[in-house]
LUMDOVO-855321 format. One line per field, with one value per residue (C-alpha): residue number from 1; z, x, y; residue in one letter. Coordinates in steps of 0.2 Angstrom, whole numbers, plus 5000, padded with zeros to 4 digits. Example, Ala and Ser with C-alpha at 12.3 -4.5 7.8 and 13.67 -1.06 7.14 Angstrom:
LUMDOVO-855321
k: 1 | 2 .
pz: 5039 | 5036 .
px: 5062 | 5068 .
py: 4978 | 4995 .
r: A | S .
***
This chain:
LUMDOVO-855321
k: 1 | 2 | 3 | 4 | 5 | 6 | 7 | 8 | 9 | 10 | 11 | 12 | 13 | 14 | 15 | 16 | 17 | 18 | 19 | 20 | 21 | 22 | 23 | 24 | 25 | 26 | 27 | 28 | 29 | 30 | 31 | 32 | 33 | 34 | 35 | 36 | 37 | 38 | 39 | 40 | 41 | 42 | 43 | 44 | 45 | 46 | 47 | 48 | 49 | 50 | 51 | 52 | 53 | 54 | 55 | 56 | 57 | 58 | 59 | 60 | 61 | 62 | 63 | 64 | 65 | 66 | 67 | 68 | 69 | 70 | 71 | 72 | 73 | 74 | 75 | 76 | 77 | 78 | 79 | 80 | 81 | 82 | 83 | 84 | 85 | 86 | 87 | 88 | 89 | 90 | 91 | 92 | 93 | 94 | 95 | 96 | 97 | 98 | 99 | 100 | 101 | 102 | 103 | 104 | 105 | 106 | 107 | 108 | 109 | 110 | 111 | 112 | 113 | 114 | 115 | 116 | 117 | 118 | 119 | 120 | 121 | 122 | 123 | 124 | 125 | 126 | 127 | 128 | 129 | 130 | 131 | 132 | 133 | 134 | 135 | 136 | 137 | 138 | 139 | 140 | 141 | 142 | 143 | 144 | 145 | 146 | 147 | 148 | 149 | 150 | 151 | 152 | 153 | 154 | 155 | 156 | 157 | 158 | 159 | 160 | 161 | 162 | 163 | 164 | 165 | 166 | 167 | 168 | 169 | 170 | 171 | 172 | 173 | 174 | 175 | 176 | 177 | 178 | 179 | 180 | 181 | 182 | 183 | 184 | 185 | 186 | 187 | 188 | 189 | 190 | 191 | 192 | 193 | 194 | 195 | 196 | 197 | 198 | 199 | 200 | 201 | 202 | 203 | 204 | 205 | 206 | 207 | 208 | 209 | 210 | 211 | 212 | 213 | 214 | 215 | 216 | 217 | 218 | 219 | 220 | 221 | 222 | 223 | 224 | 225 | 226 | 227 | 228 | 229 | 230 | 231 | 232 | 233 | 234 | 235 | 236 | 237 | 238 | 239 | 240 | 241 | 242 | 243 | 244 | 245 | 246 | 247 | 248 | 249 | 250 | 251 | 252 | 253 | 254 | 255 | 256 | 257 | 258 | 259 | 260 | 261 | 262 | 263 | 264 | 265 | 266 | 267 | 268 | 269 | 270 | 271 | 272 | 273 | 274 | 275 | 276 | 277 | 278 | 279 | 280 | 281 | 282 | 283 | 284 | 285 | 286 | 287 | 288 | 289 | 290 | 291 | 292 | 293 | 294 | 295 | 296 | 297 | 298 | 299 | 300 | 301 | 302 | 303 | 304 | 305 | 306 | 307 | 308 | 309 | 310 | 311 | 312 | 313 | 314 | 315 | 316 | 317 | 318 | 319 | 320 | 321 | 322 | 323 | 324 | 325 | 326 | 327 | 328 | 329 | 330 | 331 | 332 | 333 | 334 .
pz: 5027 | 5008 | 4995 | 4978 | 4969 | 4959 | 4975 | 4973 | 4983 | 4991 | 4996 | 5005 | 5012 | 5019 | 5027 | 5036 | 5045 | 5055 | 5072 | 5073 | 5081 | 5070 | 5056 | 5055 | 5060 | 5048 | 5054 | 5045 | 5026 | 5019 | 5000 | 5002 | 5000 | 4982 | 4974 | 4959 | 4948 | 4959 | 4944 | 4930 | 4914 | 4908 | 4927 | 4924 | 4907 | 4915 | 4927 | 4916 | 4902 | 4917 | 4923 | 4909 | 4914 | 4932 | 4937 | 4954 | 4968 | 4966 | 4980 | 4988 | 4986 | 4993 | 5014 | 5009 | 5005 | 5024 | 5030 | 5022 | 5026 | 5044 | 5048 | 5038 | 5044 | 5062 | 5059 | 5055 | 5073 | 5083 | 5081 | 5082 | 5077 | 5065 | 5046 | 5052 | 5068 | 5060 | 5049 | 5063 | 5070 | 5057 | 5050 | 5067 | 5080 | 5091 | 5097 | 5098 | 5115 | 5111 | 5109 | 5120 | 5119 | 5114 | 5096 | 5094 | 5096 | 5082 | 5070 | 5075 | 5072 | 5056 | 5049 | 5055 | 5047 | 5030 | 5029 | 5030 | 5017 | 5006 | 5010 | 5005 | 4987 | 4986 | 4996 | 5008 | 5026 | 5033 | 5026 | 5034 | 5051 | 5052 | 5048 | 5060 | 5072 | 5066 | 5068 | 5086 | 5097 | 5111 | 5119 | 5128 | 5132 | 5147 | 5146 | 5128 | 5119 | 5101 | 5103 | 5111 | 5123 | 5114 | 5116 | 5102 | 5089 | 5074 | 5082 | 5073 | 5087 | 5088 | 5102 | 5105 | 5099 | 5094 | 5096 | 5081 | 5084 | 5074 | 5063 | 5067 | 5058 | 5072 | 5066 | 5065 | 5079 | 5080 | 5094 | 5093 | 5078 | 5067 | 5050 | 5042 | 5056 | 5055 | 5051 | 5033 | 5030 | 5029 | 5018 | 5005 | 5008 | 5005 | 4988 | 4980 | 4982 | 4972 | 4958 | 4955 | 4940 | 4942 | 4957 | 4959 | 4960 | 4970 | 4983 | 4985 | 4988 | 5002 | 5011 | 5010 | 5014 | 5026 | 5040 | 5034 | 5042 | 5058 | 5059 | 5074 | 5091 | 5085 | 5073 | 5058 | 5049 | 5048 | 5045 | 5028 | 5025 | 5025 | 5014 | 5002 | 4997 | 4992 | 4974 | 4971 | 4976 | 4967 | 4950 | 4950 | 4954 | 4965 | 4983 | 4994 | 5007 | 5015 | 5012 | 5003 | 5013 | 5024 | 5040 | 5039 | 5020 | 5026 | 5041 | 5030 | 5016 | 5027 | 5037 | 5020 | 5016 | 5034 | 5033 | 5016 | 5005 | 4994 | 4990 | 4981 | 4996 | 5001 | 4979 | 4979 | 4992 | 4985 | 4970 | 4978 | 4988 | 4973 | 4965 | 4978 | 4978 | 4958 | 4957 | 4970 | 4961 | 4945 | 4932 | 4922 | 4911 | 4917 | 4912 | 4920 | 4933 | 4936 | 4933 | 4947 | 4959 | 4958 | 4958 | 4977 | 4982 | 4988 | 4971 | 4961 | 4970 | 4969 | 4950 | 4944 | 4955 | 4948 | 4929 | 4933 | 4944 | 4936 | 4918 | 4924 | 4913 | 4923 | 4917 | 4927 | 4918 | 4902 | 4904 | 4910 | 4895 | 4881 | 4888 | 4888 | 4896 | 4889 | 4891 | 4896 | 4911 | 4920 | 4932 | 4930 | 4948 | 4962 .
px: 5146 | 5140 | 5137 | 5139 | 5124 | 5139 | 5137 | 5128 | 5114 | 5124 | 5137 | 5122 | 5119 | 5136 | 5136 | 5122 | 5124 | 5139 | 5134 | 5127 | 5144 | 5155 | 5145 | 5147 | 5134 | 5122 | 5113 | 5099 | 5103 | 5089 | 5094 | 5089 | 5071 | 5076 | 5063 | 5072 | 5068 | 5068 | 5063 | 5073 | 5062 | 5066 | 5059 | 5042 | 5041 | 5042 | 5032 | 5017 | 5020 | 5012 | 5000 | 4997 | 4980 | 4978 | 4959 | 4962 | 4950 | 4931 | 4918 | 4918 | 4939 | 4941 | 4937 | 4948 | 4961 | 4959 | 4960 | 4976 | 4984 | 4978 | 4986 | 5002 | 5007 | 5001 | 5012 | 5026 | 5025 | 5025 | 5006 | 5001 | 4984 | 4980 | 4973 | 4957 | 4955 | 4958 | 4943 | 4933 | 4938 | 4934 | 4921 | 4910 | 4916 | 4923 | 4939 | 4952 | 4952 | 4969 | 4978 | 4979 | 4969 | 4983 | 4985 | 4965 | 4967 | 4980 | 4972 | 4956 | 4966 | 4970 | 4953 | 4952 | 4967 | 4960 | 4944 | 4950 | 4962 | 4949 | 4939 | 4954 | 4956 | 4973 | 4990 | 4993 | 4999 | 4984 | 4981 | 4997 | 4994 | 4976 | 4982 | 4995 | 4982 | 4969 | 4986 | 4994 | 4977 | 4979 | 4963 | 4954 | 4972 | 4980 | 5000 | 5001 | 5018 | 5015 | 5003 | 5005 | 4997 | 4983 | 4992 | 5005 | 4995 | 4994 | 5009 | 5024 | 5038 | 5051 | 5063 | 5063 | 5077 | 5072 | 5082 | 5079 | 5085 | 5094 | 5103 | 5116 | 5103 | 5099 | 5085 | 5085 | 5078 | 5070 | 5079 | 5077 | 5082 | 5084 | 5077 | 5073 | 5061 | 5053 | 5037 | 5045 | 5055 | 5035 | 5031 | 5044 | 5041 | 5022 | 5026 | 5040 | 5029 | 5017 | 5028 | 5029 | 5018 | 5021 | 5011 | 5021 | 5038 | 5026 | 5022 | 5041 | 5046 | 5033 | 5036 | 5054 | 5053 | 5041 | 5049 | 5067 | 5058 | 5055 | 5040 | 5032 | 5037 | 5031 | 5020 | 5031 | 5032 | 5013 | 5008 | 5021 | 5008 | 4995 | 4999 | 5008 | 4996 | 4985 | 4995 | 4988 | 4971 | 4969 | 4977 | 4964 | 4981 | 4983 | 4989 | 5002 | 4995 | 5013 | 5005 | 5021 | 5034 | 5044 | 5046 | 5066 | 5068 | 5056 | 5068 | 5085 | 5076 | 5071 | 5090 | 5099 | 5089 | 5092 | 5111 | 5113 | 5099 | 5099 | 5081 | 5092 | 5084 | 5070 | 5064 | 5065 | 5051 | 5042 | 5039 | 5033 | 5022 | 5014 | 5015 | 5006 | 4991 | 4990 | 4989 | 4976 | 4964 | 4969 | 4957 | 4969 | 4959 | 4953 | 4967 | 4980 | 4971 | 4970 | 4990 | 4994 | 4983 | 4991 | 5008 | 5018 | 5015 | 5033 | 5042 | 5029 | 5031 | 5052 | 5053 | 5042 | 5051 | 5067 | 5061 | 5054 | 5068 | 5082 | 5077 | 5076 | 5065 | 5054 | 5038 | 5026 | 5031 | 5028 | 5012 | 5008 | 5015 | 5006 | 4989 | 4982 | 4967 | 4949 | 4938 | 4924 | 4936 | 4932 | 4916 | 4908 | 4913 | 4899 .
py: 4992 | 4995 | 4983 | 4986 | 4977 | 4965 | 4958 | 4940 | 4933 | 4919 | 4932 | 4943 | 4926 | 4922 | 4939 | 4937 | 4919 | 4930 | 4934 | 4954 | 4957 | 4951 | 4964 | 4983 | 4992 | 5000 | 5017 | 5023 | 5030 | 5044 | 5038 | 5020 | 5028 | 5033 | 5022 | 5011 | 4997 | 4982 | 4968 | 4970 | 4973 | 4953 | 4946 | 4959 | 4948 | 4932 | 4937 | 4941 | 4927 | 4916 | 4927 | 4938 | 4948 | 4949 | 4950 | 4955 | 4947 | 4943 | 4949 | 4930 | 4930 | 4945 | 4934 | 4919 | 4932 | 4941 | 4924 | 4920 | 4937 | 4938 | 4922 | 4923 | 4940 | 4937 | 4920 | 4931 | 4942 | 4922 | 4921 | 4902 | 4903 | 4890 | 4893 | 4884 | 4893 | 4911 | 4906 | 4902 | 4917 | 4931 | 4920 | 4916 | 4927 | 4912 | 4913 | 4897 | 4891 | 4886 | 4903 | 4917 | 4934 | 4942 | 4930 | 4932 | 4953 | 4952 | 4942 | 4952 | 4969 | 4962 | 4961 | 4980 | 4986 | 4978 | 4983 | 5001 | 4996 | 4991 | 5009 | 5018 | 5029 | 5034 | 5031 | 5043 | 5048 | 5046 | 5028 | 5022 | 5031 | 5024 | 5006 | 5010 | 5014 | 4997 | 4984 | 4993 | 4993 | 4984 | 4989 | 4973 | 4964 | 4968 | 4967 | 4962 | 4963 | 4965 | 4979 | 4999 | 5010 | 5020 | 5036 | 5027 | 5020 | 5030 | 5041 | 5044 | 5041 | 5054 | 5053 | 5034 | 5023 | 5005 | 4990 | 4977 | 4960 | 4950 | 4966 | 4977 | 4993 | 5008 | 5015 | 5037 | 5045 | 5062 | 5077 | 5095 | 5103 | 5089 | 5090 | 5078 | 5072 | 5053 | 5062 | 5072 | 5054 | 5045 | 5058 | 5053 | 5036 | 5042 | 5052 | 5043 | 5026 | 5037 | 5040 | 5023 | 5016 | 4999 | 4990 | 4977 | 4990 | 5002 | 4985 | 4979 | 5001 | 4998 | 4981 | 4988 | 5005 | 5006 | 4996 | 5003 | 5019 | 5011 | 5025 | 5019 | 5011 | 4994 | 4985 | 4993 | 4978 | 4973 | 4990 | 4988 | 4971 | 4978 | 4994 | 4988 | 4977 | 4993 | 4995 | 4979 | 4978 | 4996 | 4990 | 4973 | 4962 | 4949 | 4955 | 4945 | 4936 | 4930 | 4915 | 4909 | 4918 | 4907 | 4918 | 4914 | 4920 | 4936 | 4940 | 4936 | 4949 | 4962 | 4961 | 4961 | 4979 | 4986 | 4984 | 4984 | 4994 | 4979 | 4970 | 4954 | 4942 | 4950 | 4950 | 4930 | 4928 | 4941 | 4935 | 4916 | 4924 | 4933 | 4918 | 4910 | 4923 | 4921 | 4903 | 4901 | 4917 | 4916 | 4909 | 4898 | 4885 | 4869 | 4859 | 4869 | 4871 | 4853 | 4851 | 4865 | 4856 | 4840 | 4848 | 4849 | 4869 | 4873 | 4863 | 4872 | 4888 | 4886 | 4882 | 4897 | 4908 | 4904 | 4904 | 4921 | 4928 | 4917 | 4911 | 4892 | 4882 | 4868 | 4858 | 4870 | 4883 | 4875 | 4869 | 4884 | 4895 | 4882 | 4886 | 4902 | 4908 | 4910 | 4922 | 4910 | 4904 | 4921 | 4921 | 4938 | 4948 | 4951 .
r: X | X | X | X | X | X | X | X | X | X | X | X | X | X | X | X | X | X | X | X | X | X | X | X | X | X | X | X | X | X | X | X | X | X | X | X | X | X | X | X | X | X | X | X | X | X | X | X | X | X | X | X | X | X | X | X | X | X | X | X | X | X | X | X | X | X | X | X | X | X | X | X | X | X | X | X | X | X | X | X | X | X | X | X | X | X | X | X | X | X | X | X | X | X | X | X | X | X | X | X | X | X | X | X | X | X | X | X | X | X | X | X | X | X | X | X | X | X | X | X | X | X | X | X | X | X | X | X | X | X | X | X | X | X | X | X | X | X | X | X | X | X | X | X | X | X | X | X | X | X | X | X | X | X | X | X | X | X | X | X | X | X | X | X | X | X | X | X | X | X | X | X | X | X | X | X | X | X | X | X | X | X | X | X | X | X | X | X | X | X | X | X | X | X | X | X | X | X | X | X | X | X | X | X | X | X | X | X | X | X | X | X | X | X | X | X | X | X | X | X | X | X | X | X | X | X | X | X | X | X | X | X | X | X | X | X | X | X | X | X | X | X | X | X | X | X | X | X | X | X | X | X | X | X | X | X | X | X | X | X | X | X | X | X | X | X | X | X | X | X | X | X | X | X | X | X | X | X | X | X | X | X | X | X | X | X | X | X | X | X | X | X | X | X | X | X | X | X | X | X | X | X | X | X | X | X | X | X | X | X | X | X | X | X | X | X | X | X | X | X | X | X | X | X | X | X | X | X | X | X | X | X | X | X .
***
């Protein structure tokens, strides 16, 4: 089934609450890797009246940010590590004696994956096969679900077909003779992603495409966390924690993308969640800063999503927009 992009949101919506087999279903379809303009040039406007010069993270952020994303995107695979004890654990080395080997290797796995993002110069194959690699490992945990046999990780899977649940999309598969294989699909992913000049377009083509691919036997979607973050942290912006994407709005964007190439869903919790990372690292003066603290986060988060992504007006956005960053706000980095 194809949608045309008249098609709205809430529509997408409806669609989706039917049971998988009362929906068509969607095989794998090479041109929804076409890279394309995901925010429309007004929403990129929005975007940027409220955080107009991104500073990217300083030295000391750079932890509290691993913390975030570690937990988030281990929360969005079941993990049910606390905040606190993900701290604890890549800050101490001391494992919650509440959660199970398996929930500290991934959060563990995590911290590895992101300290070769943070080595890496440029986006390439390799980058995505070693995060791959970093995020699969299940070496020290016996029988765990969410990770793979060494002989995987890393590995681009060819013959295997994967089941995905909750979508009608059957991912491509590799057999004799087939051109394009899986392995010249990543590169497109890989090249078109480099085409694009914009790291906010170049992180949604990413977190989309990516797990659209279905590259690897698992771990698909953290691999797409971790390295579609990259753009950002290159560029000096703020990179996505998931600290701000609801695990139900995540599953409902991704699902809309696998069976319908549309990004519509998946857009709307992207933006909160950058939103998110800017207004926890963003030096905004001290009276705005002292307004957003004292502001619910999930109202907050709502209303400038929906200025940015829908030209709603609120009283965040306002204060926001009538003060305007100093120079002596910014800390010099470390």
């Amino acid at each position: 089934m194809r949608l045309s992009k008249a098609m709205s949101k809430q529509q997408i919506i409806e669609i989706l609450k039917k049971s998988t087999d009362e929906r068509s279903v969607a095989r794998f379809n090479p041109s929804f890797l076409t890279p394309r303009q995901e925010m429309t040039s007004e929403e990129h406007a929005r975007l940027r009246s409220l955080i107009p010069t991104p500073v990217g993270l300083r030295k000391r952020e750079t932890f509290s940010f691993l913390v975030n994303l570690s937990y988030a995107s281990s929360r969005l695979e079941g993990n049910t590590y606390s905040e606190i004890d993900t701290r604890t654990l890549l800050e101490d080395n001391i494992p919650s004696a509440d959660n199970s080997a398996e929930e500290t290797k991934m959060i563990l796995n995590h911290k590895r994956a992101f300290d070769r993002l943070l080595k890496a110069e440029s986006l390439d194959k390799s980058l995505i096969l070693d995060l791959h690699r970093q995020l699969a490992d299940s070496q020290g945990v016996d029988s765990a679900q969410h990770f793979l046999e060494p002989e995987y990780c890393g590995v681009i899977r060819t013959f295997d077909e994967l089941y995905i649940g909750q979508t009608t999309y059957i991912p491509t598969v590799d057999y004799p003779g087939k051109k394009p294989t899986i392995s010249d699909h990543l590169d497109t992913i890989v090249a078109s992603a480099n085409t694009i000049s914009d790291p906010l377009e170049q992180s949604m083509y990413l977190f989309t495409r990516l797990p659209y691919l279905q590259a690897f036997r698992d771990c698909n979607k953290r691999t797409s966390r971790l390295a579609g973050n990259f753009p950002l942290i290159k560029s000096g912006d703020y990179p996505i924690s998931f600290m701000g994407f609801a695990k139900s709005e995540y599953n409902k964007g991704m699902i809309a993308f696998y069976e319908f190439g549309l990004t519509d869903l998946f857009k709307d919790g992207f933006v909160e969640a950058y939103l998110h990372s800017a207004l926890r690292f963003h030096p905004f003066d001290l009276a705005t800063t002292i307004y957003l603290q004292s502001q619910d986060k999930a109202e907050l988060l709502r209303g400038l999503r929906e200025y940015v992504v829908e030209n709603k007006g609120c009283e965040a956005v306002e204060k926001i927009l009538s003060h305007h960053m100093t120079d002596e706000t910014l800390e010099p980095r470390r």
